[in-house]
N, C-alpha and C positions, 0 to 999 in steps of 0.2 A: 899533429897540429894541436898546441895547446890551446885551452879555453881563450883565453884573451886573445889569440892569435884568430880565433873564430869570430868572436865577438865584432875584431876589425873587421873579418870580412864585411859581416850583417854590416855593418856599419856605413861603410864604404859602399856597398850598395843603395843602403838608403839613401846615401846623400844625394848619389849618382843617380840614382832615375830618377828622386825626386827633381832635381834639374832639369833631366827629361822632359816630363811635367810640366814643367813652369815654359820651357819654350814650345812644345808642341800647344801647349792655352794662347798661348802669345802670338803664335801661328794662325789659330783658330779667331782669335780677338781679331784679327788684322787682316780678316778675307776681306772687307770691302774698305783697307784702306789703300787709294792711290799710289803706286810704285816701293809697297812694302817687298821685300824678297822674305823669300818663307826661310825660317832659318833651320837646320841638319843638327839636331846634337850629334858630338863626338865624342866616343867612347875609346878609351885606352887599359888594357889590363898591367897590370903590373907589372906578369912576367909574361915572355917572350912564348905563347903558348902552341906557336904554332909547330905545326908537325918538326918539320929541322932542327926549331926550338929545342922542343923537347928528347931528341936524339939526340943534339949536341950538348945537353943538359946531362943527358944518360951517358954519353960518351964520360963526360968527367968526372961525374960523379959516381955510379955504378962500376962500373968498371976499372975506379979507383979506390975506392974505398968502401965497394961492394953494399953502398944504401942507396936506397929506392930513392928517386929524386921527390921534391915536394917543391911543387909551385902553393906562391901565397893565397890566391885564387881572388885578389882584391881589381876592381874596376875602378875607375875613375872618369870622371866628366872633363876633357880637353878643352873644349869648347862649341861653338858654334862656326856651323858653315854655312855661306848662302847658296842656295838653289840659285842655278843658271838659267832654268827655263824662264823665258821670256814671258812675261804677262799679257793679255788680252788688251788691245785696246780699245777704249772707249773713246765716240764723240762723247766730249763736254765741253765744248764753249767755254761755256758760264765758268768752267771751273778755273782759281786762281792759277795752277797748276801748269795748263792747257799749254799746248807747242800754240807756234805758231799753225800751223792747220785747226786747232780745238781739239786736239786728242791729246787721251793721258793714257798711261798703262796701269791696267789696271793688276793688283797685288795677283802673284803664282801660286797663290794658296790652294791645295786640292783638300778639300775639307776630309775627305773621307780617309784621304791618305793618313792624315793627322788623328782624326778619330783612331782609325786602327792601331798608328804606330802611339796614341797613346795609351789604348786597352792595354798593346804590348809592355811598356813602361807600367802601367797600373801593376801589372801581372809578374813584373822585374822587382816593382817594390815590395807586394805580397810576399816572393820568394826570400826576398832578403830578410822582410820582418819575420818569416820563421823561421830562418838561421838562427836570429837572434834569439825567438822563440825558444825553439831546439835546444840551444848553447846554455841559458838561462837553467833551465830544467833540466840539465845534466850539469849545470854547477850545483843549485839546490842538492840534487842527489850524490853528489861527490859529497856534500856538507853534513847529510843526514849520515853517510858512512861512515866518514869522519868523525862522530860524535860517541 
């Protein structure tokens, strides 16, 4: 893997759980709003990494041309999914909202769920800033070689 091919990864990562990020907040912002559904980020890698993946990878490539296969190792952000779980209802009358009985549903946000899956993202972005980290410092030191 070359430098720049690393770089993308870090790269790709950050952008990727930075996203994370931003909807599991948004998640969190919207536990007490009325008939919010909690949204799923989705995550997609590049290459095909599953077990099959990668013996059908080795199949062609190994065994033809006798090199190790190399996946990109880049992630990307697909989108967002909503949560099916049904929300809590509330009486409120009063509220605009309200059915005809005076209930509304109230948002399927589980705080805690979102706290943790965002430590996890926090922890996804960390790794990727020191790819970057990493890649950076072994360019410098290619550079000093070089000289």
């Amino acid at each position: 893997m070359s430098i720049i091919e690393s770089f993308n990864v870090g790269e790709s990562g950050l952008s990727t759980h930075a996203k994370r990020l931003e909807v599991h907040a948004r998640n969190i912002a919207n536990i007490d709003t009325p008939f919010y559904a909690r949204k799923i980020p989705a995550l997609m890698a590049q290459d095909d990494i599953s077990f099959s993946g990668v013996l059908n990878h080795m199949k062609e490539s190994v065994f033809h041309t006798g090199t190790i296969p190399h996946t990109s190792g880049k992630v990307y952000f697909s989108g967002v999914i909503e949560d099916s779980t049904p929300g809590e209802l509330q009486y409120a009358p009063e509220h605009p909202e309200a059915d005809e009985n005076g209930f509304i549903v109230r948002s399927n946000v589980n705080p805690m769920v979102d706290m943790a899956d965002s430590i996890l993202s926090s922890r996804a972005y960390e790794a990727s800033l020191a790819v970057v980290s990493v890649t950076k410092a072994m360019a410098q030191k290619a550079i000093e070689i070089g000289r």
